[in-house]
C-alpha positions in Angstrom: -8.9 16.3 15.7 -10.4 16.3 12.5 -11.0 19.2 10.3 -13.0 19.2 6.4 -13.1 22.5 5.1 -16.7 22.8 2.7 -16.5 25.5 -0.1 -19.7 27.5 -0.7 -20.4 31.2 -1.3 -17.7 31.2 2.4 -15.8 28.9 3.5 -18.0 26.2 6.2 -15.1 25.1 8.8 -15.8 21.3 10.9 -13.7 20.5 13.1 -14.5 17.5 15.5 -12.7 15.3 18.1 -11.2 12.2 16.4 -13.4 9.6 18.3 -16.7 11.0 18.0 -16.3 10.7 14.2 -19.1 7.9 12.9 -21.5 8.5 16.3 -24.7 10.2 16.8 -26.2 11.9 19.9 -29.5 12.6 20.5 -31.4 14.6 23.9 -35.2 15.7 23.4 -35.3 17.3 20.1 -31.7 17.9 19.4 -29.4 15.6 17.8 -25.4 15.8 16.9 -25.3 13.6 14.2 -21.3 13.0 13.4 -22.0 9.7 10.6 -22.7 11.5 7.0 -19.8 13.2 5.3 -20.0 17.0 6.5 -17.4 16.0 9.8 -15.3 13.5 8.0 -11.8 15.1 7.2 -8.3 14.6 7.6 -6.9 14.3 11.0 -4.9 17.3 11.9 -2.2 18.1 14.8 -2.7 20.6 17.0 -0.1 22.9 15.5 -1.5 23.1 12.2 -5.4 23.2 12.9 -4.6 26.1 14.6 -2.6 27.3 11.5 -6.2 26.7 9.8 -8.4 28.0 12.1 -6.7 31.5 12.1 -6.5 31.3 8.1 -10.1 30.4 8.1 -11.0 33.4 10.6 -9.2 36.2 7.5 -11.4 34.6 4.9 -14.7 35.2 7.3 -15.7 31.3 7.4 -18.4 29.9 9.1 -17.2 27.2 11.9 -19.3 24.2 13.7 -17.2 22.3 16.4 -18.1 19.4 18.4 -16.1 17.8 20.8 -13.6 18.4 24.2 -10.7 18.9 22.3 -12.2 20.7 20.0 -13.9 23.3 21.7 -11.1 23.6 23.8 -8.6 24.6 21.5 -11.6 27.0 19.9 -11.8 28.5 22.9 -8.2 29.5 23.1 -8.0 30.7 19.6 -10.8 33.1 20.7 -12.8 31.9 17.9 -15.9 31.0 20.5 -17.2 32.1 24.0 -18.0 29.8 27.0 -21.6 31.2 26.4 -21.9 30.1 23.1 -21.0 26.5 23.8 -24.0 24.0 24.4 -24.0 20.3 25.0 -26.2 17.4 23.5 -25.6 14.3 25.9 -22.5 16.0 27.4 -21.0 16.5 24.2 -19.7 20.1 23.9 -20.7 21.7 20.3 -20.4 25.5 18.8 -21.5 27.6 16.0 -19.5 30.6 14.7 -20.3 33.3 12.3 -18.4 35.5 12.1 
């Protein structure tokens, strides 16, 4: 997975399944578009973007998340829902504010 970590007034988390970097996805009048610079990170393992996520979660960030993997391991950090989850071409993607 991929993770880049955007400093702002809080910190903006994306994390995104390695090979859906460089794509875009569009259905009706909504549109995942993974090819500019806001998803392109550093590949992380498992282990440690879970390290990140949790660190991320104390300092009250903001999170996007596209992806299987992705969402997947979001959704056992407890960081999303299964309602909050919606799909653009089958492609899984959440929001978090928390």
């Amino acid at each position: 997975m991929i993770v880049k970590i955007h400093k702002s007034y809080r910190y903006v988390v994306a994390i995104c399944d390695s090979n859906l970097i460089g794509k875009k996805f569009e259905e009706g009048n909504l549109q995942l578009d993974l090819t500019g610079e806001f998803y392109k990170g550093e590949e992380i393992e498992e282990g440690k973007l879970r390290e990140i996520i949790q660190d991320m979660v104390r300092e009250d960030a903001t999170f996007n998340i596209v992806g299987e993997e992705s969402i997947k391991l979001c959704l056992e950090c407890r960081i999303i829902k299964e309602e909050g989850i919606g799909k653009i071409k089958g492609i899984p993607y959440a929001l978090v504010l928390l």
